[in-house]
C-alpha positions, -999 to 999 in steps of 0.1 A, spaced: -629 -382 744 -633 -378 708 -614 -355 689 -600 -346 661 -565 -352 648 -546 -315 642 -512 -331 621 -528 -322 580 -556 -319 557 -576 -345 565 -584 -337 597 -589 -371 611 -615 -380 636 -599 -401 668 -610 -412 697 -585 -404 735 -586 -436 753 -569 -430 783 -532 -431 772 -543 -446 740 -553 -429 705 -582 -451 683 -596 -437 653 -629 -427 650 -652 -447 624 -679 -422 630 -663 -396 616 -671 -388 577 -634 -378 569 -613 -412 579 -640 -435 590 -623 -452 621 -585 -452 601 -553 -432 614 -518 -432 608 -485 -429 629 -491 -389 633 -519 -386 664 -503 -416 681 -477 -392 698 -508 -365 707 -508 -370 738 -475 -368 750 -470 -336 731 -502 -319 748 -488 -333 780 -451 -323 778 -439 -285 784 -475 -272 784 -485 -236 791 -509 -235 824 -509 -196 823 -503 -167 799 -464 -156 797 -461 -115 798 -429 -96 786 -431 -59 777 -399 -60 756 -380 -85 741 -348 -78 761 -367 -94 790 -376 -127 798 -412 -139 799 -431 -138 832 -465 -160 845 -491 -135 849 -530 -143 858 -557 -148 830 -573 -116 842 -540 -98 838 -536 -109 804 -570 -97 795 -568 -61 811 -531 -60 791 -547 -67 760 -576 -43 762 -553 -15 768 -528 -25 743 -557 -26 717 -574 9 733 -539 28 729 -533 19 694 -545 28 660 -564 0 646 -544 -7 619 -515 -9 640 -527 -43 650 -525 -75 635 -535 -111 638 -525 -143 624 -549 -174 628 -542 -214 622 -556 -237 600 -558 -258 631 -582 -236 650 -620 -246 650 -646 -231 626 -664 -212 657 -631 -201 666 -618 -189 637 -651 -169 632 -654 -149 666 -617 -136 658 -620 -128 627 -655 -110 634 -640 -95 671 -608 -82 644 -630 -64 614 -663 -54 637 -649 -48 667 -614 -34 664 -616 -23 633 -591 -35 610 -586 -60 582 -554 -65 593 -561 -100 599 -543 -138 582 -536 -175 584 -519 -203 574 -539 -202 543 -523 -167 534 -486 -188 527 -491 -227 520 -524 -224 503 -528 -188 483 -520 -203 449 -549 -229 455 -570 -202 467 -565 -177 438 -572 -201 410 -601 -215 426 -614 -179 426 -604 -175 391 -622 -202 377 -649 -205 400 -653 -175 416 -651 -188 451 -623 -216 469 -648 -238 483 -643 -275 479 -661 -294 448 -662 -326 459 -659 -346 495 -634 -377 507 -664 -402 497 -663 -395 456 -628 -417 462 -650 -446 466 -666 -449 435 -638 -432 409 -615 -449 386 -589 -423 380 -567 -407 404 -540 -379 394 -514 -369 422 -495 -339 412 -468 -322 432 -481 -344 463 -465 -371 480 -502 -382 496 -486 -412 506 -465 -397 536 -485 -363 538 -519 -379 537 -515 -410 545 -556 -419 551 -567 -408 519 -541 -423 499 -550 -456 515 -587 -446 507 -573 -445 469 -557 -477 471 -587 -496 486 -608 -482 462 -575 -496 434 -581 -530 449 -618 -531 448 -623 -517 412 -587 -518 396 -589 -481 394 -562 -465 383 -532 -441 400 -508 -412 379 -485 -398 400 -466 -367 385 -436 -354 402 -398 -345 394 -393 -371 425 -394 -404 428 -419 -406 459 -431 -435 482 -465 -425 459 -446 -428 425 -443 -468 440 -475 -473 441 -491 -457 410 -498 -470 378 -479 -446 354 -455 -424 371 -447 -391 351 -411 -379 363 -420 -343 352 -390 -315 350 -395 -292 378 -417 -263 374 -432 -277 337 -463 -285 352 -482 -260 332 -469 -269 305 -477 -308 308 -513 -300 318 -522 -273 289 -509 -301 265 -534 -325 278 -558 -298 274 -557 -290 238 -557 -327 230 -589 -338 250 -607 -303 242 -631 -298 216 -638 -263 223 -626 -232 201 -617 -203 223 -589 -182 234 -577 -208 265 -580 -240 243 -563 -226 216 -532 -213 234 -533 -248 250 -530 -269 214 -500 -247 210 -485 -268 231 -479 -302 215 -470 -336 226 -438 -333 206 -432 -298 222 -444 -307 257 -424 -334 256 -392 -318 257 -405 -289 280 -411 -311 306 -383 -340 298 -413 -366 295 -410 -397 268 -444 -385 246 -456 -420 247 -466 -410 286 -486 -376 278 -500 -401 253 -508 -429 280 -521 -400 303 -543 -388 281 -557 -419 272 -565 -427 312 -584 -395 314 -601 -399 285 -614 -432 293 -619 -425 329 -656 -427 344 -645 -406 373 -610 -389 376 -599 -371 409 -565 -347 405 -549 -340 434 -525 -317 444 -506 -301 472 -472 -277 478 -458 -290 445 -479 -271 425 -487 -245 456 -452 -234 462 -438 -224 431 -431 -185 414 -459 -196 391 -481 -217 411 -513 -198 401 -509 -208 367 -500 -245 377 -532 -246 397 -553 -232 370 -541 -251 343 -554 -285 363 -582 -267 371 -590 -264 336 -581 -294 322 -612 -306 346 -636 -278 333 -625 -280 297 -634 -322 294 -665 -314 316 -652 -331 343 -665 -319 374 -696 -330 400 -702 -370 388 -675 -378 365 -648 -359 389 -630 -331 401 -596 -311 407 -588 -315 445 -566 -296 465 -548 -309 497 -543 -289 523 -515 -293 550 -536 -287 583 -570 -296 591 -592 -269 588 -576 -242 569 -608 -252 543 -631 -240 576 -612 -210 586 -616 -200 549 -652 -203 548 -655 -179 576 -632 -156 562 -607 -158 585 -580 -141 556 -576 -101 556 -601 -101 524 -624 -123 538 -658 -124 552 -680 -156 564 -700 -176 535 -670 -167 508 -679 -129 510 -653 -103 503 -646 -72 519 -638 -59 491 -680 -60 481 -705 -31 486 -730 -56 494 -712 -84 511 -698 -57 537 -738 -43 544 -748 -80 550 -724 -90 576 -724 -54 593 -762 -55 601 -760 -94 608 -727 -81 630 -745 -54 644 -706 -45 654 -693 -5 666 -672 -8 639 -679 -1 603 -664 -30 581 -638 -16 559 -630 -22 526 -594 -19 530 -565 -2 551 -566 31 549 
């Protein structure tokens, strides 16, 4: 049976074999690798599972087995007795496209809220909002496969080597094959710090800083971002972030001379009080040197497979399907008549 591995971002493709677990080289993602995660699947989807729905009307009581066609007939009611906005869902990163669709279109067009969120609502809205901010949507500019031909790759705030294990052997095959280089930036020293080329052992929450420095230096451009960013020295940024300068200087001499430079990134920057601005300051280091499409890309790693899909279908309380926004005249008319739903679709809670 193939299927798909549901332990982080890269959302593996692996093959069941009986009580075994093989990796799936037709699959675009991991191309026939895996690591130590999936190889316990199939105990845990065999141990303790749930055959039948559980039922309890208060939390004083204990759970109860009830019938499938219970469970539907107590959920219609439950939905038909309340205000819409007195319900509210929360979906998984680990769900399917298709399903993370139908709920979210059964949740705005048919009962009639927005009340609806994820996983991609906590671990990934700081990679979300600056994607929107610079880009005007969070969709993905680049795939797995630009690894194989780049010569620069930045990890920041992400240990890749224990979180995503298959792409950060990607990256070090692609090290081997073309000496291509790896900067790891963290206030730890991480199992990826061992591997990389220049490791940057970065003060906690200075990443901003770090990245706006690089920014003015590389920059040519005269405007309002680049000059607040040349504000920020090598001298200055230096002691900011508690960095010898001769590494911003090294740093910037690897992106600058880089054909192809991937960043990456994950909770380090994500999970911060100013994680927007971490995110957009990598973000537009990348614009700002007119590195994006061929000669690279900023890259955000997520922590479960297919919180990228369920974001593309809109599956957050703002969202619609194709990166639409309730929160549009017209993107609300589009899906309605596609929808053809009772419900209006709202703009917001009322």
């Amino acid at each position: 049976m193939n299927t798909l591995c549901p332990y982080c971002g890269v959302g593996c493709g692996i093959k069941i074999e009986g009580s075994k677990i093989k990796g799936d080289s037709s699959h675009p993602s991991s191309k026939g690798d895996v690591c130590k995660k999936p190889l316990y699947l199939i105990d845990a989807l065999q141990k303790d599972r749930l055959k039948k729905p559980l039922f309890r009307e208060h939390k004083s009581q204990k759970f109860r087995e009830i019938s499938w066609d219970e469970a539907f007939d107590i959920l219609a009611s439950k939905l038909k007795e309340l205000m819409p906005d007195e319900n509210y869902f929360y979906l998984s990163g680990q769900l399917l496209t298709e399903e993370s669709y139908l709920i979210n279109k059964f949740v705005k067009g048919f009962v009639g809220t927005n009340n609806i969120d994820a996983n991609s609502r906590l671990c990934m809205a700081s990679a979300v909002v600056a994607h929107k901010m610079a880009f005007g949507s969070d969709g993905p500019l680049g795939s797995y496969d630009d690894i194989d031909d780049s010569d620069l790759f930045v990890f920041a705030g992400s240990n890749a080597a224990i979180t995503h294990p298959v792409v950060f052997k990607r990256v070090l095959k692609r090290k081997r094959a073309a000496n291509a280089k790896i900067v790891v930036i963290d206030p730890v020293f991480t199992e990826s710090a061992e591997r990389a080329d220049l490791f940057i052992q970065i003060n906690a929450g200075t990443d901003t800083a770090f990245f706006n420095c690089v920014l003015g230096i590389l920059s040519d451009a005269d405007n309002e971002a680049t000059e607040y960013a040349k504000s920020f020295t090598a001298e200055k940024t230096s002691n900011i972030c508690g960095v010898p300068r001769e590494q911003i200087e090294e740093f910037v001499s690897l992106f600058r001379g880089a054909k192809k430079a991937i960043s990456f990134w994950c909770q380090g920057l994500n999970q911060s009080t100013n994680g927007v601005a971490k995110n957009l300051s990598l973000i537009n280091l990348h614009i700002a040197t007119g590195r994006l499409g061929k000669s690279g890309f900023p890259f955000s790693l997520t922590g479960q497979p297919n919180a990228m899909g369920g974001r593309e279908v809109g599956y957050l309380s703002n969202g619609l399907p194709g990166y639409r926004d309730v929160r549009s005249e017209t993107d609300r008319a589009f899906v309605q008549n596609l929808w053809n739903t009772p419900h209006p679709i709202r703009e917001t809670q009322e």
